[in-house]
C-alpha positions as CSV (number, residue, x, y, z in Angstrom):
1,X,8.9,-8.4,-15.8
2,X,6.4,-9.0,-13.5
3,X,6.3,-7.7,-10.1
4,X,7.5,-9.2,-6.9
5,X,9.1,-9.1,-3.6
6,X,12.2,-10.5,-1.8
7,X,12.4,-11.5,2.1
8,X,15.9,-11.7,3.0
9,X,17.9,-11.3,6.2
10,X,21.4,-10.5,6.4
11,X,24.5,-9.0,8.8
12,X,24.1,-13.3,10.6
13,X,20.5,-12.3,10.8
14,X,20.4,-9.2,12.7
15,X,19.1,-7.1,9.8
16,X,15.5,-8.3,8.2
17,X,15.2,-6.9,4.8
18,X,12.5,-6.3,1.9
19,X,12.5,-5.4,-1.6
20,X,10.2,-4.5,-4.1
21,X,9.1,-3.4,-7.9
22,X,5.7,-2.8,-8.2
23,X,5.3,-0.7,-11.0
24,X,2.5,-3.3,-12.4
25,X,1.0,-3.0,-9.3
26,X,0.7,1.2,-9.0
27,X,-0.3,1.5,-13.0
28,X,-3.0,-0.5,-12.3
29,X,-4.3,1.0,-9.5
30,X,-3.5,4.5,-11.5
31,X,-5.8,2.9,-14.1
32,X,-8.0,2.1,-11.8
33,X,-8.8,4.8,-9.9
34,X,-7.9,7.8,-12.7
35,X,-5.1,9.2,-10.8
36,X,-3.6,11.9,-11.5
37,X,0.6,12.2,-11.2
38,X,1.0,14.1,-7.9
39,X,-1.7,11.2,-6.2
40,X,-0.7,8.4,-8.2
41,X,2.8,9.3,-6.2
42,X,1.1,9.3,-3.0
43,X,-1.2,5.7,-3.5
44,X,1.7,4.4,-5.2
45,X,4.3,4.8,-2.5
46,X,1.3,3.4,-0.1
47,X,0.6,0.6,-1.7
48,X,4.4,-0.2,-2.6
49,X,5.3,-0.2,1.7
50,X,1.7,-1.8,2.2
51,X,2.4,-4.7,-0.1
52,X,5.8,-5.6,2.1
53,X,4.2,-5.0,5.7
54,X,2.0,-7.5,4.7
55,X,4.8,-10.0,3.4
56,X,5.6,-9.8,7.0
57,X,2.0,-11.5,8.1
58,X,1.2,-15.1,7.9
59,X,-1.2,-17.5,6.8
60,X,-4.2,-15.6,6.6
61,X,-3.7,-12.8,8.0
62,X,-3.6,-9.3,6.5
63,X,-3.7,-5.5,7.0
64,X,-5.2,-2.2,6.4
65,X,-3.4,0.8,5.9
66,X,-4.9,4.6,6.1
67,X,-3.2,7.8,5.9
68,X,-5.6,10.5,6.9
69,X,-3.8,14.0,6.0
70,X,-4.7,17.7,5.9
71,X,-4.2,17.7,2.1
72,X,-6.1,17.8,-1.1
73,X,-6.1,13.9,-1.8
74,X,-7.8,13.3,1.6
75,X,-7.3,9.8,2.8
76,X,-5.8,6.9,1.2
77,X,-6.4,3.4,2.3
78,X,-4.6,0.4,1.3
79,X,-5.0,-3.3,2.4
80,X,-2.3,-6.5,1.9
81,X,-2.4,-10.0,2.8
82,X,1.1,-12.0,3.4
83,X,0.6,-13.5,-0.3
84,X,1.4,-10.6,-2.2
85,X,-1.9,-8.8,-2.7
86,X,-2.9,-5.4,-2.2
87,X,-4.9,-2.9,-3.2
88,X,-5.4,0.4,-2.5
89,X,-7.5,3.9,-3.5
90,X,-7.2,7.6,-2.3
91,X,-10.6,10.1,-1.6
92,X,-9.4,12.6,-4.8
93,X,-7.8,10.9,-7.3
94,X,-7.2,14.3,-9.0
95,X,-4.6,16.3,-7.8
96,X,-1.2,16.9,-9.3
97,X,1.5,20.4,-8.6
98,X,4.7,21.2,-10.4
99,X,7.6,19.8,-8.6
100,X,8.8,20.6,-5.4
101,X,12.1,22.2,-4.7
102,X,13.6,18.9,-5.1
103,X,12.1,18.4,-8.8
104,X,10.0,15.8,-7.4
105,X,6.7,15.0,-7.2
106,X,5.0,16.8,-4.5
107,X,3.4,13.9,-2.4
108,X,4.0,15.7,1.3
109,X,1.7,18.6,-0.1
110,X,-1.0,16.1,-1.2
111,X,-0.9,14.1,1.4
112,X,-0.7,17.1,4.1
113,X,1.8,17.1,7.1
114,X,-1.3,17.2,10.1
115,X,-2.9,14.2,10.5
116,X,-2.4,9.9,11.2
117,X,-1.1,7.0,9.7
118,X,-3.0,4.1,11.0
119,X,-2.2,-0.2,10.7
120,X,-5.1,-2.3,11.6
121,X,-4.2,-6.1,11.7
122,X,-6.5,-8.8,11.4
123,X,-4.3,-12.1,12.5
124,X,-7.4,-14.2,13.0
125,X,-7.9,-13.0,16.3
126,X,-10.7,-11.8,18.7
127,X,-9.4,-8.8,19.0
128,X,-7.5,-6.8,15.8
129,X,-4.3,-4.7,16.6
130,X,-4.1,-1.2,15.7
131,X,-1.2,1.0,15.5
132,X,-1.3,5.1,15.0
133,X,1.0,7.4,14.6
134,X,0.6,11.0,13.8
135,X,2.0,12.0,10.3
136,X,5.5,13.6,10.4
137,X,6.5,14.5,6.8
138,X,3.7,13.5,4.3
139,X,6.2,12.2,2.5
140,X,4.8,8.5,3.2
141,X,8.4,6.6,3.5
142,X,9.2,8.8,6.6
143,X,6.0,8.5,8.4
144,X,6.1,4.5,8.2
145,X,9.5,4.7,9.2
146,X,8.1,6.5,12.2
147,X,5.3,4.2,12.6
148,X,7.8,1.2,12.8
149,X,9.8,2.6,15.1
150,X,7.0,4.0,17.5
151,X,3.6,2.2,17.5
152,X,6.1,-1.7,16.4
153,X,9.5,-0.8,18.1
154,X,11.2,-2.1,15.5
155,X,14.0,0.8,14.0
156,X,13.5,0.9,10.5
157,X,14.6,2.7,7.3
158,X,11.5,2.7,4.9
159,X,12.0,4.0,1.4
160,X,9.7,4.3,-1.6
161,X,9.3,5.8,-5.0
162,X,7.0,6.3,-8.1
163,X,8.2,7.7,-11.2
164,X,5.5,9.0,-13.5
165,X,5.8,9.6,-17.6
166,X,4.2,12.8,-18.7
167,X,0.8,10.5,-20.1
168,X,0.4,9.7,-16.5
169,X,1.5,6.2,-16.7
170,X,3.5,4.8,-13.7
171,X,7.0,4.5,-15.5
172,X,8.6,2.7,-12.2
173,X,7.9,2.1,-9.0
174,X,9.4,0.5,-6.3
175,X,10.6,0.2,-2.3
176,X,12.5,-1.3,0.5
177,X,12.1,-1.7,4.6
178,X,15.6,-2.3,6.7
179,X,15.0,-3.1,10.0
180,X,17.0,-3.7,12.5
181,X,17.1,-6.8,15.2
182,X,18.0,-6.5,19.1
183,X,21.5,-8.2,17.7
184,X,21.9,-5.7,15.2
185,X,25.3,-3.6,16.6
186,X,26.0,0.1,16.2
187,X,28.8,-0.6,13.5
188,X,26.1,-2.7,11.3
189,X,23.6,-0.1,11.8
190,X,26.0,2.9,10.5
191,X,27.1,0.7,7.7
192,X,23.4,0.6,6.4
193,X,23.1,4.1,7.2
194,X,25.7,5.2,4.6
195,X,24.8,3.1,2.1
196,X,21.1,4.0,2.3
197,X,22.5,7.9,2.0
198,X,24.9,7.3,-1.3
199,X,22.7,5.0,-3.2
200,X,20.1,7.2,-5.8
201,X,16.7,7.1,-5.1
202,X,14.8,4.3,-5.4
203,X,12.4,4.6,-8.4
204,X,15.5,5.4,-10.2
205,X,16.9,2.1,-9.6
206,X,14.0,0.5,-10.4
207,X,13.8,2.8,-13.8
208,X,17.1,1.8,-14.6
209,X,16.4,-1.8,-14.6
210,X,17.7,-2.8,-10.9
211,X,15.7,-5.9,-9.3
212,X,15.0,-6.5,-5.7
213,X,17.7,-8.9,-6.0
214,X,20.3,-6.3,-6.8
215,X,18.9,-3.4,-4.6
216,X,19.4,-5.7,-1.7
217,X,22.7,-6.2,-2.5
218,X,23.0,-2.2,-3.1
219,X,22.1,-1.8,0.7
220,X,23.4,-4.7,2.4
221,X,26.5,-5.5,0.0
222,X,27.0,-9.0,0.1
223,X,25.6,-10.4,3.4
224,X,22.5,-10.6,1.6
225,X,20.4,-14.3,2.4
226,X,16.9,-14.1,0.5
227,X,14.3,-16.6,2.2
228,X,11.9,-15.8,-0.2
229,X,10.6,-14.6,-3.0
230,X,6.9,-13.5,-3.7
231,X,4.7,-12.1,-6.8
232,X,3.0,-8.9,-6.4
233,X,0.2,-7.5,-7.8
234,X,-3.1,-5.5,-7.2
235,X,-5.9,-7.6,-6.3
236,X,-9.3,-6.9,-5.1
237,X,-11.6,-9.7,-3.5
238,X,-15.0,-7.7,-4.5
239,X,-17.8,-9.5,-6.6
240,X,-21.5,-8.9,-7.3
241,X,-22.3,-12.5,-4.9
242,X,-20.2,-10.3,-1.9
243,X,-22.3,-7.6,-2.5
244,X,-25.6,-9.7,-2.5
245,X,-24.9,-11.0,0.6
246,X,-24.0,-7.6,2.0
247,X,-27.5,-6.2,0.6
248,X,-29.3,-9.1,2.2
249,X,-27.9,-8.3,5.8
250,X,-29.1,-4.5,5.2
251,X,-32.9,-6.2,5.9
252,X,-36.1,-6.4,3.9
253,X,-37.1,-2.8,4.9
254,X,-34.0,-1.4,3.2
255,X,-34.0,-3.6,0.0
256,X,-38.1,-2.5,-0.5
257,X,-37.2,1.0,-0.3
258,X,-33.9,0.0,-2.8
259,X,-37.1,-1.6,-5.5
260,X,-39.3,1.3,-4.5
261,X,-37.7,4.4,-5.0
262,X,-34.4,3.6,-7.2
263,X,-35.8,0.3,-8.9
264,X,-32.6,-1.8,-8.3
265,X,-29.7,-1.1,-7.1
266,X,-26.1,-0.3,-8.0
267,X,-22.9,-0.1,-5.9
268,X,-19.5,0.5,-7.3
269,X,-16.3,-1.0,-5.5
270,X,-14.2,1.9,-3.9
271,X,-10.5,0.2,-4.3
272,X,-11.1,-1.3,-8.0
273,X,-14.3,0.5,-9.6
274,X,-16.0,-2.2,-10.5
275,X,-19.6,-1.5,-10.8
276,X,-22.2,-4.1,-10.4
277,X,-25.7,-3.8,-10.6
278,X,-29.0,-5.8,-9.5
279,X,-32.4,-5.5,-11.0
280,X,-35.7,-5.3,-9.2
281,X,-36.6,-9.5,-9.3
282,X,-32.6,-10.0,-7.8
283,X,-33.1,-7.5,-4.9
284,X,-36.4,-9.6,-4.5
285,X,-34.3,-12.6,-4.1
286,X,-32.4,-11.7,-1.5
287,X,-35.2,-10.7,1.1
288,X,-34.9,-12.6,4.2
289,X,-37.9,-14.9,4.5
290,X,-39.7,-14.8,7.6
């Protein structure tokens, strides 16, 4: 099954809601940038809470994520637009521990519990808006559950998972974001509590074959109305005629030196790893003429 996403409301609308597998979507990004199991945890749970902030944009409009820890992975950057793509990458794809006291994955000693979580919006604007928040856990569900609550004052329950087989293959994946509306009363709000507590985690569901559909239903019962429902997967905008046009902005100074001392010029995409490569009589093409 392929992955995708569920916007629903429920409680007469005083509880917005998201869902989400995205175990397609982390594999290939694990493909993609070689991770290892500990850091294909960390970018996985990123990209899976990325992918439905960004289902909460519009139009056009999309966002950049970065999480800039104190741990081994360094920082991990993922971006989403409000039709289902992300993508996403991490500074050291290579890092992977035995299990934490939990027998889990251990994403908070990655990821490092001193540093920022950081949203940058682009809504078409002037002016973007950007959110930041220290890191509280390293965990990654917790600290955009803090973000939420502190930089977008919306109370939120944020929860994400990645399960990985012992080849390194993402084996499931998934997520959700509750959040609750100004109507939203304290009885609604403990009932979602509870449930969010007795309910196993949530790569587990998603393992065990659970859909969006259903894990709404899991922690919201039946007051569940879905508004929509959106594909996911990992995209990456980058080609070789972006690049060219980002060479020919550097200037004819910088593209002479490219031809002089490395005799073309190659430049490799940091979220998807393509590589793309221009010989001397391109560069030449792309000089400004004066």
């Amino acid at each position: 099954m392929s992955d995708y996403l569920l916007k629903a409301t429920a409680y007469e609308g005083n509880v917005r809601a998201y869902a989400i597998t995205s175990t397609d979507t982390v594999e290939e990004a694990r493909q993609r940038q070689d991770t290892w199991a500990t850091a294909s945890a960390a970018l996985g749970r990123t990209i899976t809470i990325t992918a439905m902030m960004g289902a909460m944009l519009k139009g056009e409009d999309k966002l950049t994520v970065k999480i800039e820890g104190n741990g081994p992975t360094g920082a991990i950057i993922a971006d989403a637009n409000a039709k289902g793509e992300v993508r996403g990458y991490l500074t050291q794809p290579h890092v992977d521990f035995e299990s934490n006291e939990h027998g889990k994955l251990d994403v908070k000693r990655a990821v490092g519990t001193d540093g920022t979580l950081s949203v940058v919006k682009d809504l078409g604007l002037k002016n973007h808006f950007t959110g930041q928040v220290p890191i509280v856990s390293g965990e990654v569900s917790e600290d955009f559950t803090y973000y939420l609550a502190n930089s977008e004052q919306v109370p939120s329950a944020v929860g994400a998972g990645v399960l990985v087989n012992p080849d390194h293959s993402i084996l499931a994946a998934g997520g959700f974001i509750i959040q609750m509306m100004p109507g939203a009363s304290e009885e609604t709000i403990g009932k979602i509590e509870t449930r969010i507590n007795k309910i196993p985690p949530i790569s587990q569901l998603v393992q065990d074959g659970k859909t969006p559909e259903e894990i709404l239903h899991l922690l919201l019962e039946e007051n569940v109305k879905i508004h929509e429902k959106l594909p996911v997967g990992f995209t990456c905008p980058c080609s070789k005629e972006r690049l060219a046009t980002a060479i020919s902005g550097l200037g004819n100074e910088e593209i002479d030196a490219m031809i002089r001392e490395d005799h073309g010029a190659h430049a490799s995409c940091h979220f998807c790893n393509e590589t793309y490569t221009f010989s001397i009589d391109e560069l030449k093409k792309l000089k400004t003429k004066k």
